[in-house]
C-alpha distance (Angstrom), angle and dihedral (degrees) to the residues before:
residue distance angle dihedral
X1 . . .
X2 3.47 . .
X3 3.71 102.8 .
X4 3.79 92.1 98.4
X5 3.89 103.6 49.3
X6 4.24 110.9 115.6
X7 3.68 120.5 -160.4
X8 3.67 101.3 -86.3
X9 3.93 93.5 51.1
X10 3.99 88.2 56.2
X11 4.18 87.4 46.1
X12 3.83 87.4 55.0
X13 2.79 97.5 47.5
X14 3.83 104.9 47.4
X15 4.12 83.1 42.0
X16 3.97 82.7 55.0
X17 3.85 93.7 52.1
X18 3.84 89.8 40.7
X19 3.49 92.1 54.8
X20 4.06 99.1 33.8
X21 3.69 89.1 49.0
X22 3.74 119.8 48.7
X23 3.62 119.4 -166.3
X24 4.03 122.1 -108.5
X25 4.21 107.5 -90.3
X26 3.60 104.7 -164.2
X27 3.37 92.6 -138.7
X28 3.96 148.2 112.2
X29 3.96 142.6 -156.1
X30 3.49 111.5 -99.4
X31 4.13 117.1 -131.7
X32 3.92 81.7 -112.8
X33 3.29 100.1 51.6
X34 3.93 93.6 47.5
X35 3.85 91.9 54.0
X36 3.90 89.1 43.1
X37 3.81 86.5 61.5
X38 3.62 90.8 50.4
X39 3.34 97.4 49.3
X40 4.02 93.8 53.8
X41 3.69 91.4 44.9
X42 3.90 84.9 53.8
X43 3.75 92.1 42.1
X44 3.63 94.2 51.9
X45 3.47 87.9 52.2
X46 3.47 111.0 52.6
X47 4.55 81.5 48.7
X48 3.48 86.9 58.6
X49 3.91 103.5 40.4
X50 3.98 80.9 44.3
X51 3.69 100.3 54.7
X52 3.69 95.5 38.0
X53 4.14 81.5 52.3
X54 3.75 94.8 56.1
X55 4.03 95.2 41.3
X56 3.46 82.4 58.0
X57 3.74 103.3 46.1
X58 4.03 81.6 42.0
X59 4.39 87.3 56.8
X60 4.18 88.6 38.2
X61 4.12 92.1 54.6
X62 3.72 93.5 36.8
X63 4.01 92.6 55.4
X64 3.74 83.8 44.5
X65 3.49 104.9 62.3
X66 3.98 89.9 31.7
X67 4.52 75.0 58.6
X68 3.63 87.9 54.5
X69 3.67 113.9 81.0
X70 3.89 112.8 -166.7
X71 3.76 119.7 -141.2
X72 3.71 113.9 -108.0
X73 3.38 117.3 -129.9
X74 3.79 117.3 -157.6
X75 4.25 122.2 -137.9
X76 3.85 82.7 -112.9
X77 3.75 106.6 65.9
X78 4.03 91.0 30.7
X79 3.88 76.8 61.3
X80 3.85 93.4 47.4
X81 3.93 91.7 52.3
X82 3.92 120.4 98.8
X83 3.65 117.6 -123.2
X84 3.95 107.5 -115.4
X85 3.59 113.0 -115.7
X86 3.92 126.1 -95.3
X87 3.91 112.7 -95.8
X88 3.88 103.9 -108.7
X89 4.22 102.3 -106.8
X90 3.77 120.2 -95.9
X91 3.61 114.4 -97.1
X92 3.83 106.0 -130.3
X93 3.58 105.1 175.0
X94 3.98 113.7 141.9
X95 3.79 116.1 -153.6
């Protein structure tokens, strides 16, 4: 069965087992360490719900004012306006 098997079969496999089969750690997660993870799941989160919020307000105010069409005003009846009188100035006399 094995008569067959080159060197870079046998390093496959072993690399296979080695990376199929992980060793035993003797160790354990922490109560810190769990809640850590949670928090950076929750952190990355709320980044990406917050920048995919403010592309989208960004798109939503951009089509709005694009929806918007200003009146244009020609130079003719800008001329044909009266200027609006000065407000009368602010009496600050103390007594």
């Amino acid at each position: 069965m094995f008569k067959n098997l080159c060197l870079l079969d046998v390093l496959t496999l072993f690399l296979i087992y080695y990376l199929v089969i992980p060793p035993p750690a003797h160790a354990y997660f922490d109560l810190g360490v769990g809640a850590y993870m949670l928090q950076l799941v929750f952190g990355f989160g709320a980044a990406f719900w917050l920048s995919l919020k403010s592309k989208m307000m960004r798109k939503y105010k951009a089509r709005k004012t694009a929806d918007q069409s200003d009146p244009v005003v020609s130079e003719e009846e800008e001329e044909e306006k009266e200027p609006e009188p000065a407000a009368p100035p602010a009496d600050n006399t103390a007594e």
